[in-house]
N, CA, C and O atoms as CSV, one atom per row, in Angstrom:
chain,resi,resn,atom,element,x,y,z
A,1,UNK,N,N,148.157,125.735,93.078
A,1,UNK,CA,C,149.472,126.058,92.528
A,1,UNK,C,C,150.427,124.922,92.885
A,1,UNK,O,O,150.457,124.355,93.978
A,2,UNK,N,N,151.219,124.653,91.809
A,2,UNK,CA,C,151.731,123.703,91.835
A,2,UNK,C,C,153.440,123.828,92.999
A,2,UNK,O,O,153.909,124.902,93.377
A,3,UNK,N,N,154.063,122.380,93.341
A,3,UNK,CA,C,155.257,123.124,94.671
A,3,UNK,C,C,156.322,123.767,93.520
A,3,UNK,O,O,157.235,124.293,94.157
A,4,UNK,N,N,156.558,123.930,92.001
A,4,UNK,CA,C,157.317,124.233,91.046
A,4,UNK,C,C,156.851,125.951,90.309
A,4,UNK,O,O,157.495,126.767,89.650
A,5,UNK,N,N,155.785,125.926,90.703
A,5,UNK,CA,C,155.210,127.124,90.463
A,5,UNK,C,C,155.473,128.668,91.178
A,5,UNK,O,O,155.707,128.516,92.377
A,6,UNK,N,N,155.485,129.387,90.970
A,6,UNK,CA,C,155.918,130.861,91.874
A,6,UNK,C,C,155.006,131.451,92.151
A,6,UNK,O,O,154.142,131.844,91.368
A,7,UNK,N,N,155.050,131.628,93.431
A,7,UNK,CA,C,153.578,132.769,94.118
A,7,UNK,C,C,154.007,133.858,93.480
A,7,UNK,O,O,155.151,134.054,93.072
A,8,UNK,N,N,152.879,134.723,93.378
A,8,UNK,CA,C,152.383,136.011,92.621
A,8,UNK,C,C,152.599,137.137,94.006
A,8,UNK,O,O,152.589,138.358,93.855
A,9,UNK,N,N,152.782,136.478,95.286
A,9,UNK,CA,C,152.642,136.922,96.744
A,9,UNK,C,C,154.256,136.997,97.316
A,9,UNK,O,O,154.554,136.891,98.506
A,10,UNK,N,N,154.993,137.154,96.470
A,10,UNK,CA,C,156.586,136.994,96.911
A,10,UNK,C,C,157.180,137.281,95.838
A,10,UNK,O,O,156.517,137.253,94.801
A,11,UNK,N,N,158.810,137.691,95.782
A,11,UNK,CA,C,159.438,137.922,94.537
A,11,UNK,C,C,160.151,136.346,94.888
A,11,UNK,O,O,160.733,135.922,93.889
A,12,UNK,N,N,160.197,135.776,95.605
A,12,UNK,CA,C,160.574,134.277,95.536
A,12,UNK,C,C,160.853,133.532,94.363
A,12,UNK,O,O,159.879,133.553,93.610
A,13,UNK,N,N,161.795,132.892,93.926
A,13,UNK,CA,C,161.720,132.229,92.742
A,13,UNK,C,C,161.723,132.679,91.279
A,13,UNK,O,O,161.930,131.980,90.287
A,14,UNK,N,N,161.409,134.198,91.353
A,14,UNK,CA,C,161.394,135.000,90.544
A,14,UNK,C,C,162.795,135.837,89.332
A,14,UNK,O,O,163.002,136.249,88.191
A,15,UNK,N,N,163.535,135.589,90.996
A,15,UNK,CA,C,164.295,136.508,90.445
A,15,UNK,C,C,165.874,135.579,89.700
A,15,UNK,O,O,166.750,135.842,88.876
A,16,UNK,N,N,165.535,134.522,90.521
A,16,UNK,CA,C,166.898,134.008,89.602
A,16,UNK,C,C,166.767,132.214,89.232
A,16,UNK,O,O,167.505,131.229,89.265
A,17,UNK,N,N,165.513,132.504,88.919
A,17,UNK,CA,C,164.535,131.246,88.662
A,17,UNK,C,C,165.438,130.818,87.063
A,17,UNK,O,O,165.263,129.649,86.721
A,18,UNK,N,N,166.255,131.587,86.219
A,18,UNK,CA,C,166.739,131.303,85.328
A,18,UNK,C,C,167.987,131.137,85.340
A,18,UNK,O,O,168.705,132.109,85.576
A,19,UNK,N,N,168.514,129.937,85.101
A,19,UNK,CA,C,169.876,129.551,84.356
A,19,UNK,C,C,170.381,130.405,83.659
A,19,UNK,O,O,169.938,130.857,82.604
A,20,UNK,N,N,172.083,130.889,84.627
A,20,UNK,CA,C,172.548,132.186,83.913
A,20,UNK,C,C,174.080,131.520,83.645
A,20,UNK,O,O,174.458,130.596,84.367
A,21,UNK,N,N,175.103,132.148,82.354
A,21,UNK,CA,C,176.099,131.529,82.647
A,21,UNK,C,C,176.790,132.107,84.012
A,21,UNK,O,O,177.572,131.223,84.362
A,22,UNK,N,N,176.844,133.026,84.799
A,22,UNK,CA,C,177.590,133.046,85.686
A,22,UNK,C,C,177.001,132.370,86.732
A,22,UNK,O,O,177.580,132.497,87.811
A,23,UNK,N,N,176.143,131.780,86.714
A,23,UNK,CA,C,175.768,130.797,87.796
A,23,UNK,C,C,176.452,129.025,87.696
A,23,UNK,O,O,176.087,128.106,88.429
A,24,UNK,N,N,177.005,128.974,87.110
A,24,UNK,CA,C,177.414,127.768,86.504
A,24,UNK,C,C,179.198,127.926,86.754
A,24,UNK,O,O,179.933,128.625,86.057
A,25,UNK,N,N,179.611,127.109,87.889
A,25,UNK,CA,C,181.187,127.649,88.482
A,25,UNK,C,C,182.343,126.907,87.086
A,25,UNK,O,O,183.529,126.961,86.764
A,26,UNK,N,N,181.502,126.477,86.779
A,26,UNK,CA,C,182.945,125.504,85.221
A,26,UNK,C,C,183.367,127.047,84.644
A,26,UNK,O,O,182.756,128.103,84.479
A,27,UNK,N,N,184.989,126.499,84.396
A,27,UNK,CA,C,185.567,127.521,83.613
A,27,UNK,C,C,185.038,127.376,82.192
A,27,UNK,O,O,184.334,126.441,81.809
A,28,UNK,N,N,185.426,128.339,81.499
A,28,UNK,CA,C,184.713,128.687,80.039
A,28,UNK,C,C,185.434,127.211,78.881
A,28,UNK,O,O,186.634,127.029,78.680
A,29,UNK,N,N,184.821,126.757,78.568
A,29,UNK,CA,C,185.034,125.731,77.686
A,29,UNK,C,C,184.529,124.124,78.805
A,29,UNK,O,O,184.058,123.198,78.144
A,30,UNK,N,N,184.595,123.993,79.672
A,30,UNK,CA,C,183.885,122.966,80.432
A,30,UNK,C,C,182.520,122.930,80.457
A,30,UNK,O,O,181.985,124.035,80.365
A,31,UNK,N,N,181.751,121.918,80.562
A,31,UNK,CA,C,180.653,121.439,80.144
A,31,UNK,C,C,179.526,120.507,81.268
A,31,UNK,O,O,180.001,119.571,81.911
A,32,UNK,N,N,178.598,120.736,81.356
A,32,UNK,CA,C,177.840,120.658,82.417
A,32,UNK,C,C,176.895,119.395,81.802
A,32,UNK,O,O,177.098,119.212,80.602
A,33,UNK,N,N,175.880,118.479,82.428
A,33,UNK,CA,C,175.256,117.621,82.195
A,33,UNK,C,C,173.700,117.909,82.754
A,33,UNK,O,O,173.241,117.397,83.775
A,34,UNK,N,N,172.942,118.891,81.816
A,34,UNK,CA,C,171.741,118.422,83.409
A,34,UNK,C,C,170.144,118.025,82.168
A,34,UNK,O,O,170.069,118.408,81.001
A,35,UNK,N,N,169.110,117.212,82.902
A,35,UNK,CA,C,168.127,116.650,82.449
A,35,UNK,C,C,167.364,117.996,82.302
A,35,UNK,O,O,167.472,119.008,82.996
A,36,UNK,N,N,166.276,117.675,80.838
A,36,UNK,CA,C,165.448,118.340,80.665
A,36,UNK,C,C,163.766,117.981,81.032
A,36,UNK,O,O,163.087,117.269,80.292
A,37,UNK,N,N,163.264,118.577,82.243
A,37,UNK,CA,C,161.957,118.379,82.662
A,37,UNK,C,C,160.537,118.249,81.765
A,37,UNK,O,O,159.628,117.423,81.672
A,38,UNK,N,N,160.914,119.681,81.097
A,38,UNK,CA,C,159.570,120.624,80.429
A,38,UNK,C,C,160.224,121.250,79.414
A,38,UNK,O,O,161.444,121.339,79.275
A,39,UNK,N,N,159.462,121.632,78.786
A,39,UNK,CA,C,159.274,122.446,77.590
A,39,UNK,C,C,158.169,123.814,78.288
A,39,UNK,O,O,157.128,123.518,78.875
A,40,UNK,N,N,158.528,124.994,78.134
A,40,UNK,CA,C,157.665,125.923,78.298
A,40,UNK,C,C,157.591,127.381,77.008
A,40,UNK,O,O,158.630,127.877,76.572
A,41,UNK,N,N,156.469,127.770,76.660
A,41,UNK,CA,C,156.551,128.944,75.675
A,41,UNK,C,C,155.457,129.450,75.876
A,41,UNK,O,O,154.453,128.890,76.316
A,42,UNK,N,N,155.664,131.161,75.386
A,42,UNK,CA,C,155.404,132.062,76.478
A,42,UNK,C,C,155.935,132.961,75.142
A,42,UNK,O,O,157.087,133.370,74.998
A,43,UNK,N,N,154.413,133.241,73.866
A,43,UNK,CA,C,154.741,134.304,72.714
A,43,UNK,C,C,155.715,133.580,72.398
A,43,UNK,O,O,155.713,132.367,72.610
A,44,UNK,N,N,156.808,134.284,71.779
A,44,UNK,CA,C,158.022,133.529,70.862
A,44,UNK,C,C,159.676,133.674,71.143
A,44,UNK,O,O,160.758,133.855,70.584
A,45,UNK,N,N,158.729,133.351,73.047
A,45,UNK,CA,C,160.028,133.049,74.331
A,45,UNK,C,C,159.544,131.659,74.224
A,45,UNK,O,O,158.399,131.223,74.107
A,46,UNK,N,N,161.333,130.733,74.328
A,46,UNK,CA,C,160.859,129.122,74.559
A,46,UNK,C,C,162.140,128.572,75.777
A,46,UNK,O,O,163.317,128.757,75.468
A,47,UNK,N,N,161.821,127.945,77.055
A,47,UNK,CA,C,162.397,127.949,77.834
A,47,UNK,C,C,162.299,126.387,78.153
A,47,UNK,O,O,161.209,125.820,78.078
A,48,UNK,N,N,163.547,125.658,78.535
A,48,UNK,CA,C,163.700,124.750,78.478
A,48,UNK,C,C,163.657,124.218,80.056
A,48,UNK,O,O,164.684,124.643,80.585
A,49,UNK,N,N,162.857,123.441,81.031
A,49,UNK,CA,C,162.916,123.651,82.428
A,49,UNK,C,C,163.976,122.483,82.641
A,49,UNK,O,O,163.985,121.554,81.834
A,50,UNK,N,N,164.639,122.500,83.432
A,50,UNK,CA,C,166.255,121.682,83.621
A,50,UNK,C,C,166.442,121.830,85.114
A,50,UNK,O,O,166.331,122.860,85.778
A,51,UNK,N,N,166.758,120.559,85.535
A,51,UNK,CA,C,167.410,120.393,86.862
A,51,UNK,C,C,168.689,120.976,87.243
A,51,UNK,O,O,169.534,120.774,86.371
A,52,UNK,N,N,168.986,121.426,87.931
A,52,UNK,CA,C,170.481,121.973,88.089
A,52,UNK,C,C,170.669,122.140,89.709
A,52,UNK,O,O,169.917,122.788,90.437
A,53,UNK,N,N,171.556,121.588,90.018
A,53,UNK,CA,C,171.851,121.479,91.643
A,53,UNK,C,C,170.927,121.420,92.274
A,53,UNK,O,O,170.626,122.100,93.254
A,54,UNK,N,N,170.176,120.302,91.602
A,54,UNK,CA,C,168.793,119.904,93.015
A,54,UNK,C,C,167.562,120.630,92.758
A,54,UNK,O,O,166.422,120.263,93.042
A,55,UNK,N,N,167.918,121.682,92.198
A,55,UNK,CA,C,166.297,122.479,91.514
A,55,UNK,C,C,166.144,122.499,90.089
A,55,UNK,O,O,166.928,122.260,89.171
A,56,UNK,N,N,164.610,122.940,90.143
A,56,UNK,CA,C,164.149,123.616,88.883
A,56,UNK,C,C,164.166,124.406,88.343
A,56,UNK,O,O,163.366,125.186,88.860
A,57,UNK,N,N,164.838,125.076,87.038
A,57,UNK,CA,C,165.357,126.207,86.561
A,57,UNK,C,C,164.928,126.147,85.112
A,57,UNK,O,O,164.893,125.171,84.363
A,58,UNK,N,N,164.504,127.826,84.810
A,58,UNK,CA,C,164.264,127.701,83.660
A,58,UNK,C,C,165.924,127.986,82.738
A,58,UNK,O,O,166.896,128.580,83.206
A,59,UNK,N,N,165.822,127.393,81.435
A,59,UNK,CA,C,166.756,128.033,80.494
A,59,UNK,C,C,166.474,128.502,79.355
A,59,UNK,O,O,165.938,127.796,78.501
A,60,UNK,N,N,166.754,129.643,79.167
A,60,UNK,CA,C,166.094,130.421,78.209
A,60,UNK,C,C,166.466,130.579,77.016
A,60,UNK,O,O,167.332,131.454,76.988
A,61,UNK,N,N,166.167,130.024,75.648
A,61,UNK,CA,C,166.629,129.799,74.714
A,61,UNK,C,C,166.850,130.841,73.775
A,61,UNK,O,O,166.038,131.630,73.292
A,62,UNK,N,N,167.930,130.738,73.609
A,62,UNK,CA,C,168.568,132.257,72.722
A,62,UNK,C,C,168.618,131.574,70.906
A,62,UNK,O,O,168.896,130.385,70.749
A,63,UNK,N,N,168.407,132.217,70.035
A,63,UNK,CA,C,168.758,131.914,69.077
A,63,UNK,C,C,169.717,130.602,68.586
A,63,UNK,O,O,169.253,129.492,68.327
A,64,UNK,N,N,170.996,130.926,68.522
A,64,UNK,CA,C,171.814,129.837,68.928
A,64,UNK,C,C,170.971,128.376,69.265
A,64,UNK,O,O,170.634,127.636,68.341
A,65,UNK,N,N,170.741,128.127,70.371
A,65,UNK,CA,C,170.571,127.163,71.125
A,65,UNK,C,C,169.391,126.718,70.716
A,65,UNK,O,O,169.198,125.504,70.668
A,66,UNK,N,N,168.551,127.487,70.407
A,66,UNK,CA,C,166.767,126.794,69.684
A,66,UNK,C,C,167.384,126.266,68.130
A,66,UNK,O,O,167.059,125.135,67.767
A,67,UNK,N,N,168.342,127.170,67.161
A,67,UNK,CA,C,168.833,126.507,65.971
A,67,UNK,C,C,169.685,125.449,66.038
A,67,UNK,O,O,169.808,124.691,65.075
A,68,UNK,N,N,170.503,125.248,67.408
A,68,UNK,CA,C,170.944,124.015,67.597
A,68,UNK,C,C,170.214,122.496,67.983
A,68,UNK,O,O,170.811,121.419,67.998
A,69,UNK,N,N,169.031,122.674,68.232
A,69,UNK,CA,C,167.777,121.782,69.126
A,69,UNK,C,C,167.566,121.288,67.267
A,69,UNK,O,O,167.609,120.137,66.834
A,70,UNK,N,N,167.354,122.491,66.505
A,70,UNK,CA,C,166.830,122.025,65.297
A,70,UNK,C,C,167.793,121.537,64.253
A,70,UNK,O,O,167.527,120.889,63.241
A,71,UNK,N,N,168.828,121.916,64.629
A,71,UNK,CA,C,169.466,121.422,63.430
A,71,UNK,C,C,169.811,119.564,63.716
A,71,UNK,O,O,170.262,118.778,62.883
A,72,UNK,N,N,169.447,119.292,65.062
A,72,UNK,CA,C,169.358,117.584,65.659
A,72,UNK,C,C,168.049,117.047,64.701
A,72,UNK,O,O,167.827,115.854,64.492
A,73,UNK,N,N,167.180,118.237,64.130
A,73,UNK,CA,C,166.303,117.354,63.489
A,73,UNK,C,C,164.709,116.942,64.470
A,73,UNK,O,O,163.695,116.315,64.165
A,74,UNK,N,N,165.284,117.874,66.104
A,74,UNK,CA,C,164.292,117.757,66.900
A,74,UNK,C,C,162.957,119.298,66.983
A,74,UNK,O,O,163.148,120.501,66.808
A,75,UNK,N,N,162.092,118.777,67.210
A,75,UNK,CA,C,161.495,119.522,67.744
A,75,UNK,C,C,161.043,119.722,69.424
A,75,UNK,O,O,161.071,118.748,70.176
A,76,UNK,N,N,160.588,121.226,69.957
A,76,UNK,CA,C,160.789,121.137,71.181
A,76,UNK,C,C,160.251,120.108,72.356
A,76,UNK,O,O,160.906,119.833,73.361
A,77,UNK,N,N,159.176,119.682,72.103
A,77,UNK,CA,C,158.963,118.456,73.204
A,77,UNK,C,C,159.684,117.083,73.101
A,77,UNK,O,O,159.612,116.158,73.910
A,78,UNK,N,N,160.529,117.145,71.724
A,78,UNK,CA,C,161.412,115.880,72.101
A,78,UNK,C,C,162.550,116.059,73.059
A,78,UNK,O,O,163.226,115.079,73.372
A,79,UNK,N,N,162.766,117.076,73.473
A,79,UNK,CA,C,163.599,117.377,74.402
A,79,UNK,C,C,163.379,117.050,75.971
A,79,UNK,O,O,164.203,116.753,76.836
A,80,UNK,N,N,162.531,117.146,76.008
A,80,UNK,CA,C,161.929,116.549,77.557
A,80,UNK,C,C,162.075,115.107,77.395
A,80,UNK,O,O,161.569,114.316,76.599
A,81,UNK,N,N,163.094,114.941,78.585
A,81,UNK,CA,C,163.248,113.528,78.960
A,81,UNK,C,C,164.905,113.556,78.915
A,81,UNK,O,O,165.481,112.963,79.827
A,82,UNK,N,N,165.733,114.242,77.859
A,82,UNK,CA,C,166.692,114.087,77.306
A,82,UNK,C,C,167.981,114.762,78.257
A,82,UNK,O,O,167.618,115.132,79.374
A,83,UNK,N,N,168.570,114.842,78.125
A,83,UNK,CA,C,170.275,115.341,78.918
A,83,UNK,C,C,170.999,116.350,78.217
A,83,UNK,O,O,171.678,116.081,77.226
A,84,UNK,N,N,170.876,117.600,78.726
A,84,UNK,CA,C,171.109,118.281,77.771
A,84,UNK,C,C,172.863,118.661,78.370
A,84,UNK,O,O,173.272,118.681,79.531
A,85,UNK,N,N,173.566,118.910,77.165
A,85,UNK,CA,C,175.404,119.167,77.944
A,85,UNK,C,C,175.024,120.323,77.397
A,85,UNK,O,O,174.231,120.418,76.460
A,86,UNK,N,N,175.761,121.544,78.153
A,86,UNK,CA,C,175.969,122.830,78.215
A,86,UNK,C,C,177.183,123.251,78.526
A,86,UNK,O,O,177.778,122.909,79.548
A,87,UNK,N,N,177.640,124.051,77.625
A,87,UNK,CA,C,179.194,124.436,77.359
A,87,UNK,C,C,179.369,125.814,77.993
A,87,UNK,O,O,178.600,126.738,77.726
A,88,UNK,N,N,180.148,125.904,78.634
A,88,UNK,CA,C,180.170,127.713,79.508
A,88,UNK,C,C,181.025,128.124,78.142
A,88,UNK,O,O,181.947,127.435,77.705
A,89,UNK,N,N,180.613,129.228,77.609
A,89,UNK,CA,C,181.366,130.224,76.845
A,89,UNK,C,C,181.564,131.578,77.051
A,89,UNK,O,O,181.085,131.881,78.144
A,90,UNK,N,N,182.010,132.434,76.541
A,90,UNK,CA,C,182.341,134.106,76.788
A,90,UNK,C,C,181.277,134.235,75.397
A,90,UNK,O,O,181.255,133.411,74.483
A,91,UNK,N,N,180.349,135.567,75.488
A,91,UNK,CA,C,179.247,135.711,74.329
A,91,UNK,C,C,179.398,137.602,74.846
A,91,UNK,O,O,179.822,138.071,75.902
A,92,UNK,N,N,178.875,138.288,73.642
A,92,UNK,CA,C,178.534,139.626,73.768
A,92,UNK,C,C,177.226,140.158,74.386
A,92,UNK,O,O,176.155,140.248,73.785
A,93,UNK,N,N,177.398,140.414,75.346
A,93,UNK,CA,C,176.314,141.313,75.797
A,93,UNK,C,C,176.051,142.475,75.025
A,93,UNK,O,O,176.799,143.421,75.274
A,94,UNK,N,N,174.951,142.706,73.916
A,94,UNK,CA,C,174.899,144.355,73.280
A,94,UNK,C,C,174.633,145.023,74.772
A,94,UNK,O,O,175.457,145.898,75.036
A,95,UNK,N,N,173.680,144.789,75.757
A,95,UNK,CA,C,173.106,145.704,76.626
A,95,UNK,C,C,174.070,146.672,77.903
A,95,UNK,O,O,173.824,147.689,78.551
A,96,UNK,N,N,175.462,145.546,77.802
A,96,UNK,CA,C,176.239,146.153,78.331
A,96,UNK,C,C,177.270,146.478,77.558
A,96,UNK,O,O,177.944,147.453,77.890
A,97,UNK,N,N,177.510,145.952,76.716
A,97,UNK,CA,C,178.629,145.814,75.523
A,97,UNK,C,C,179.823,145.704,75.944
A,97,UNK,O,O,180.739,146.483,75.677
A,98,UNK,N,N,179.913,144.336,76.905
A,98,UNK,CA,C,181.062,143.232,76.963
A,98,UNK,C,C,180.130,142.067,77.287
A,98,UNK,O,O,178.953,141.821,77.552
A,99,UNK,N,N,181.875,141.222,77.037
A,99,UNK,CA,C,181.715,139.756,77.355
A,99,UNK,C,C,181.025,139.535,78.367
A,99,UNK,O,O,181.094,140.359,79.279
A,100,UNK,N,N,180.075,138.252,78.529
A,100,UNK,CA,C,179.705,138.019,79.757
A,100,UNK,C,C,179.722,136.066,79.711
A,100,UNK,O,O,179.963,135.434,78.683
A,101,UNK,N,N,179.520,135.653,80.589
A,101,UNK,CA,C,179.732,134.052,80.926
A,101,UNK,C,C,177.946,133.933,80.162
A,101,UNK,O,O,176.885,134.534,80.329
A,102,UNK,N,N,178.320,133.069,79.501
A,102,UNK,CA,C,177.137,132.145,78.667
A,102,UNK,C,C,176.990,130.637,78.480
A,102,UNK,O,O,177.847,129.826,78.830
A,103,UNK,N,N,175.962,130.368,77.965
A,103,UNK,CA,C,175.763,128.905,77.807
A,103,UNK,C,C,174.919,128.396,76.522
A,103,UNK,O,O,173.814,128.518,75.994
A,104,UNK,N,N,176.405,127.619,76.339
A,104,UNK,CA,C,175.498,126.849,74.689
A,104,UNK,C,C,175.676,125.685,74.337
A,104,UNK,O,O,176.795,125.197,74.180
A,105,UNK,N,N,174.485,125.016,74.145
A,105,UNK,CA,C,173.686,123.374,74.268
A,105,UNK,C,C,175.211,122.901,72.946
A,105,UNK,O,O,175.487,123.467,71.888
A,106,UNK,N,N,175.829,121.800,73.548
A,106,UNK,CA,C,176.879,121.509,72.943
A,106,UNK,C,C,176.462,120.145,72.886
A,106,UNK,O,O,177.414,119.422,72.592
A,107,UNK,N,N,175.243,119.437,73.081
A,107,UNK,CA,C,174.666,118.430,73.247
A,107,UNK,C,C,173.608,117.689,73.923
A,107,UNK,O,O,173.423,117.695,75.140
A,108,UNK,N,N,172.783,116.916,72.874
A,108,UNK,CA,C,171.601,116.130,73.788
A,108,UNK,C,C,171.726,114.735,73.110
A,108,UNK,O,O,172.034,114.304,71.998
A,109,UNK,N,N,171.204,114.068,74.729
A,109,UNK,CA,C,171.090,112.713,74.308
A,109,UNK,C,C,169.873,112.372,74.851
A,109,UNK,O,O,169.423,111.237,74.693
């Protein structure tokens, strides 16, 4: 097992192994810079692996953000290597049904 990988023997890494917008302290409309590692998919979940304060984190691509990757004309492994900017926004939660802090790819280079 790889040192990026999660033991099956711990909830370690598990639980907040994903890039959330409230993890991200920028107020809503400020914009974040972080590199894209990997490409990962998992059925017709596609998660983008990204550095963020020193670790590895997955980001989990919502609608939005996979039609934004494509409308660059890219497909997903051209993204690895690249810099992705991420915009903190306010988005609807149906599951709670309010706003909650989100994040949407406002750019790659």
């Amino acid at each position: 097992m790889s040192e990026q990988d999660t033991s099956t023997d711990s909830w370690d890494g598990l639980l907040t192994n994903y890039l959330k917008g409230e993890d991200v302290k920028n107020k809503v409309g400020e914009e974040i810079q972080v590199p894209c590692i990997d490409v990962k998919r998992k059925d017709d979940q596609l998660d983008l692996v990204i550095e963020f304060e020193d670790k590895r984190r997955s980001f989990s691509l919502n609608k939005t953000n996979m039609g934004f990757i494509k409308s660059k004309g890219l497909v997903p492994k051209d993204v690895i290597g690249k810099m992705i900017t991420l915009q903190k926004t306010m988005a609807m939660n149906p599951t709670l049904k309010k706003e909650v802090p989100s994040l949407r790819i406002s750019k790659i280079e």
